[in-house]
C-alpha positions in Angstrom: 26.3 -11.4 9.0 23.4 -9.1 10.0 23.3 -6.9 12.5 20.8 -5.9 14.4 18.3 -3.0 13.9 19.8 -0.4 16.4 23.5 -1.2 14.8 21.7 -0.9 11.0 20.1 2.1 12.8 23.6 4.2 13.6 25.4 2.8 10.7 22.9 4.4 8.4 22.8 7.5 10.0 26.3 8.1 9.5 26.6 6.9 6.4 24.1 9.3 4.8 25.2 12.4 6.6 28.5 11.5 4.8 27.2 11.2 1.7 24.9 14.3 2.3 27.4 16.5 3.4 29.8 15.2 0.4 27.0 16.1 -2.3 27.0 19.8 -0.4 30.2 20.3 -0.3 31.5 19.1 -3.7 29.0 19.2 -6.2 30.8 17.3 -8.4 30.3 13.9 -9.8 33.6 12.3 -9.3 34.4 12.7 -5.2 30.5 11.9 -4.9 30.4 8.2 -6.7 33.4 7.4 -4.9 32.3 8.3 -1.2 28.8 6.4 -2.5 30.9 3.1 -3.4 32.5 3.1 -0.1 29.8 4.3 1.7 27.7 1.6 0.4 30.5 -1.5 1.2 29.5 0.1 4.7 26.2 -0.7 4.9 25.8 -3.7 3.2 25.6 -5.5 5.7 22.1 -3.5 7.3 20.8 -3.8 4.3 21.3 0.4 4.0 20.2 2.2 1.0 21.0 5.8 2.1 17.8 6.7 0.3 13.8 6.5 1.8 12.6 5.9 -1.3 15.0 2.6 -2.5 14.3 1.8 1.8 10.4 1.9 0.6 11.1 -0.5 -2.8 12.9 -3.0 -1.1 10.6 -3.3 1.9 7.7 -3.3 -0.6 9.5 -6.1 -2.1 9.8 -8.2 1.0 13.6 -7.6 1.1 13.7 -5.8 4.3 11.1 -6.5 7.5 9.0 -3.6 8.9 11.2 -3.2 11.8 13.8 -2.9 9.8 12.0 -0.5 7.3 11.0 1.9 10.1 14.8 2.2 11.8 16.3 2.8 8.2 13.7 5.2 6.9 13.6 7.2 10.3 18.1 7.0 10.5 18.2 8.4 6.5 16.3 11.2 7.3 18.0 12.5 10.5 21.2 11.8 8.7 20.0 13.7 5.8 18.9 16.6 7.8 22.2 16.6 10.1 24.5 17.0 7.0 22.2 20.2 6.0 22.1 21.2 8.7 26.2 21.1 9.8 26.9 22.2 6.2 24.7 25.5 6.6 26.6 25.8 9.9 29.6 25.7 8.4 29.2 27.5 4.8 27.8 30.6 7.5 31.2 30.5 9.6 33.8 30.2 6.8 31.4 33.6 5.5 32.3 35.4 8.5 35.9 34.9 8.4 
């Protein structure tokens, strides 16, 4: 079942702040391959890769249309930049406390 490219769009943004803010907080190996199993049965189905670069391979590859390419590339980044983001917002209030 695909879905289309402003469903693959959200779905990807979310999953990769997850995983993001998971690597962040943790920093260890265990709780970070199990959120990127789960995280990846998410997004199976829009073709996510929570990662521009394996989004470049597989469109490079003629897995994944330009459309699609574009709204996956654009959603890992914001997603990315949102966990940093929230976690530096974070990590600064549990400082002051």
């Amino acid at each position: 079942m695909a879905v289309s490219n402003f469903t693959a769009f959200w779905m990807e943004i979310v999953a990769t702040f997850i995983f993001v803010y998971i690597i962040l907080m943790f920093k260890e190996p265990i709780p970070i391959g199990i959120i990127f199993i789960g995280l990846l049965y998410f997004v199976k189905n829009s073709n996510g890769t929570l990662n521009p670069a394996v989004s470049i391979a597989e469109f490079l590859s003629g897995n994944i249309g330009t459309d699609r390419f574009i709204w996956l590339v654009i959603a890992e980044v914001i997603g990315g930049f949102g966990a940093y983001y929230f976690y530096n917002i974070m990590k600064a209030e549990s400082a002051e406390s």
